[in-house]
N, C-alpha and C positions, 0 to 999 in steps of 0.2 A: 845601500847607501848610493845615491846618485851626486853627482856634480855637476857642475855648470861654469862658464865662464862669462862675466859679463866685461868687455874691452871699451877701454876711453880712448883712441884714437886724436891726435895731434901732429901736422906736418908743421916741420917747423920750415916757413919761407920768409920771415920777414925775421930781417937781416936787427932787429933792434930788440929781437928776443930774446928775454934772458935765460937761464938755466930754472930760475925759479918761476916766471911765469911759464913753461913751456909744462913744469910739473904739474903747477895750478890749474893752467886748461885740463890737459890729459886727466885729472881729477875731476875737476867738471865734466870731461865727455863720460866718464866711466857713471859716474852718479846716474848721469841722463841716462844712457846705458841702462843701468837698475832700475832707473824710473819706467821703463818700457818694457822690463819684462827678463825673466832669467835668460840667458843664455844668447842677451842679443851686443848689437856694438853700435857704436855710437861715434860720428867724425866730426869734432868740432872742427870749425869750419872760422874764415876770419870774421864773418858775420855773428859771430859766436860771441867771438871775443871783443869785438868791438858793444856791444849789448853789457856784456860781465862788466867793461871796464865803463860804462853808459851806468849801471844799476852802483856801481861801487862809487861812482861821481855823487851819484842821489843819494845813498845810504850818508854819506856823510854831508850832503847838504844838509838833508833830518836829519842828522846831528846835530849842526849846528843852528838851526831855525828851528827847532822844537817848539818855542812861542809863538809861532805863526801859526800852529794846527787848531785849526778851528773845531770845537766842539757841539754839536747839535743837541739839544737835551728832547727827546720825544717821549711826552708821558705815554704811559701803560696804562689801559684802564681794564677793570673787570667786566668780560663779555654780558654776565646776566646783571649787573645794577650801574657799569658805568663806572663805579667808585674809582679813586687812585689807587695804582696797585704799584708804581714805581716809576722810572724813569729807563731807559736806554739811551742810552752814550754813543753815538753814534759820531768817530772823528773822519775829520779831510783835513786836504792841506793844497793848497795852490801853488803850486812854485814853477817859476816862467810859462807862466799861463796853460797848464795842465792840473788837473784837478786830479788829485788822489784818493781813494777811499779807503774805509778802514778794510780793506783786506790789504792792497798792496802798501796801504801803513803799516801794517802791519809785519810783514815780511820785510820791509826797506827798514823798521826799528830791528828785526831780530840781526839781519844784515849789516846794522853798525852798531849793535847791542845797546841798544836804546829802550828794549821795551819793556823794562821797570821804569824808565822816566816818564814813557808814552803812556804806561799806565796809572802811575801817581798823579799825571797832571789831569788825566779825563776824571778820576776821583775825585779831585782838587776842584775840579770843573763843577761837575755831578754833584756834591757835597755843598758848594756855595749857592745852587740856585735852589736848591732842596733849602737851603737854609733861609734863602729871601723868600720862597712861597712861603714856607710857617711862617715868618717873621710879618707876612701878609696876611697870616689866619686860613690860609690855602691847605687843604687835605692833601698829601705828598704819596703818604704810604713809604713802602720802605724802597732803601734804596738797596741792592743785590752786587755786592762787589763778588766778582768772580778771576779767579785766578789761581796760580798751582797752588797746592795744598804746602807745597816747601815751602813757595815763596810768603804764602799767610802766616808761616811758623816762625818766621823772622823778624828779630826785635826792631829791627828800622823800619819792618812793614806796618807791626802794630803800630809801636809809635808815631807814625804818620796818619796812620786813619785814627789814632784817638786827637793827633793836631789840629784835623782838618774836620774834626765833628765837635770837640772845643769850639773852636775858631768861626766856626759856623751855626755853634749853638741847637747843635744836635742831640737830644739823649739816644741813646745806646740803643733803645729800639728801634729805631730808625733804621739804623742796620742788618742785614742777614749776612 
């Protein structure tokens, strides 16, 4: 059996520190720590913290501007005939003139736990233009909702995708 130590490292110099954020950091450096490797350390730093308390501003900005995330819909097609094979959901979001994509959407929803909303609404999204292309006689193909196996097992989650293929005038194949 071997061990290791991985150290979060925090000086506390600013006089407006409290007990609890001096913890928060030294938990951040130690993570970062682990992120780089067994047995290493890690010195947050105030540029550190000023970033954490910068990303914790933005988590809950996408909190509350969720309607603003713009959804891209780029059809799928099948490399040998061309056909529709589906849609990709593809979101951003703009806010004070920085453009975000869906990866650090991503992490900024899990970061204010947003991202069963961030996810219902790209479905919601996804789901209404799938429903105005057939509605146009448009070949769609199916649309591929992907997400945890728990979160699919959950009566609010069905419930919403049979709302939102009702509502949209989807039969059931449509889905995978």
């Amino acid at each position: 059996v071997s061990t290791s130590i991985s150290l979060g490292l925090v000086e506390l110099k600013d006089a407006e520190m409290t007990s609890r954020s001096l913890m928060k950091y030294a938990d951040l450096a130690q993570y970062r720590a682990k992120q780089e490797g067994r047995g290493q350390w890690y010195w947050f730093s105030g540029d550190d913290a000023a970033n954490h308390r910068q990303e914790v501003e933005l988590a809950k900005a996408l909190g509350a501007n969720l309607r603003e995330i713009a959804f891209n819909l780029m059809p799928i097609a099948g490399a040998e005939d061309g056909a529709a094979l589906g849609f990709s959901v593809d979101p951003s979001w703009l806010h004070e003139g920085e453009v975000y994509d869906a990866d650090a959407l991503f992490r900024l929803a899990q970061k204010s736990g947003q991202v069963a909303n961030l996810f219902t609404q790209a479905m919601e999204t996804a789901m209404a233009a799938i429903g105005d292309a057939q509605a146009r006689g448009a070949e769609t193909g199916q649309l591929w909702i992907s997400s945890s196996a728990d979160h699919m097992k959950l009566e609010p989650f069905v419930a919403t995708v049979e709302r939102f293929r009702t509502q949209n005038g989807l039969d059931a194949s449509s889905l995978t």
